[in-house]
N, C-alpha and C positions, 0 to 999 in steps of 0.2 A: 504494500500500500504506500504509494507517495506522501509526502510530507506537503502538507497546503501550505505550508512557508516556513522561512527559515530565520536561524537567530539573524544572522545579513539581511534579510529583510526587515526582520523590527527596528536595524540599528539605520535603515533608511527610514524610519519616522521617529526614532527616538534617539540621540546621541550618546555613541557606545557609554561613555563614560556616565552619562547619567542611568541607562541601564542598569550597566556595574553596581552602581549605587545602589539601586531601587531591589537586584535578585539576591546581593552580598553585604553582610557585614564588615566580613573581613576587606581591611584599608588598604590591604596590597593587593588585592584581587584583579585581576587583569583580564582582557577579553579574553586570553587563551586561557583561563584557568576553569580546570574542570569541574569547579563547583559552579562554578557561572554560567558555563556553556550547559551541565545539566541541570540548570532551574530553570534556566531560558529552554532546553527541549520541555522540560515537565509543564511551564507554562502552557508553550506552542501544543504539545500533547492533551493540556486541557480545554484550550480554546476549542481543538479537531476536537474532540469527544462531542463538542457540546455543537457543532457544525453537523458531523455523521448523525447525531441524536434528529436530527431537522432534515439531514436528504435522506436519513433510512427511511420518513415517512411516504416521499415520492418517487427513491429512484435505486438502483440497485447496487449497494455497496459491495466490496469497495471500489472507488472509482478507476478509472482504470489512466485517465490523466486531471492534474485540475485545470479548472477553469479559472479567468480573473474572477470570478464572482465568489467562488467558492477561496480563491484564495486573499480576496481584499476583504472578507469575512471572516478569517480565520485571521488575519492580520488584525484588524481592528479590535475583535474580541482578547487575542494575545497582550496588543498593547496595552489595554484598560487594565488585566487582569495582573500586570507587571506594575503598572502603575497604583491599582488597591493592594500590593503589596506594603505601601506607605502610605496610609489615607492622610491627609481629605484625595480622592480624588480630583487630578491640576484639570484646570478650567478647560472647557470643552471637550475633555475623553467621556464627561455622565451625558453628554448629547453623544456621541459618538456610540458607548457602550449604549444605552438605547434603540438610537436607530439599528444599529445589530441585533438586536434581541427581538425586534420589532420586525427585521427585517428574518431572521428564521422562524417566527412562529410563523408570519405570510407564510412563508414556502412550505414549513409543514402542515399548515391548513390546506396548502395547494392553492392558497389565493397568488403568491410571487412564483411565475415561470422560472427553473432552476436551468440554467444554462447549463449543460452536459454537451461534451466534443464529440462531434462528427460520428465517430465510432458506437459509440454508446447511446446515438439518436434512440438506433430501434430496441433499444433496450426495455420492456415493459415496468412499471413502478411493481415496485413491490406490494401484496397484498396484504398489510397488517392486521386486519382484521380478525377476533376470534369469534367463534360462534360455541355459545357454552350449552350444553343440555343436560337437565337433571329427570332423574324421575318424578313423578306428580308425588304429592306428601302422603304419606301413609295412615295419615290421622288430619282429620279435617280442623279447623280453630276451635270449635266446640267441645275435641277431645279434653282439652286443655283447661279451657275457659271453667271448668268447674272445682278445678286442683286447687285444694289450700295445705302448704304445708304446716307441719306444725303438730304437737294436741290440741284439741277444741275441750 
């Protein structure tokens, strides 16, 4: 399964060093160091979870390339989600993180068209659906309706 974006991409909306900041404590941490680069996948990791949770409803994971929509989604969600790492969240990511969140319930309601490449056109949605069946109750509400526990 492809990655919908990378730590290089977030550090094209957010400047590496403020990053650094926001996934590390530690004062000497630097872009290559391995605590950073894995906060920064477990981010990106949580952002996709919560992107597949919204195209598993219309389409059939996993995808087999991303799209810019799937991937300017999975970006925007990363970055807010980096940035609630040190609240307040900074001006304009709670409009940001919104219209994302906004923007996959659309798609999983099926009201926002999910742009899938070429290949994956004829690919039919997935059908979520369950259908549950029980037997009819064996004792009607009246059985019931006269039980008092207890002594009288």
């Amino acid at each position: 399964m492809p990655s919908y974006c990378t730590p290089e991409d977030m550090a094209g909306r957010i400047p590496k060093r403020e990053l650094i900041q926001l996934v590390s404590i530690d004062t000497a941490a630097t872009w290559e160091s391995v605590s950073v680069q894995a906060e920064l996948a477990r981010i990106i990791g949580q952002a996709q979870d919560k992107v597949d949770a919204a195209l598993g409803a219309v389409v059939g994971l996993p995808l087999a390339a991303v799209t810019a929509q799937v991937k300017t989604l999975t970006l925007d969600l990363a970055c807010c989600y980096a940035y609630l790492r040190r609240p307040p969240l900074q001006e304009g990511w709670g409009a940001v993180l919104q219209s994302a969140e906004a923007t996959l319930r659309g798609i999983a309601r099926g009201d926002i068209p999910v742009q899938v490449p070429a290949s994956e056109a004829q690919t039919p949605p997935v059908d979520n659906r369950m259908i549950v069946e029980s037997e009819s109750p064996r004792w009607g509400s009246g059985f019931w309706g006269g039980f008092r526990g207890g002594a009288e």
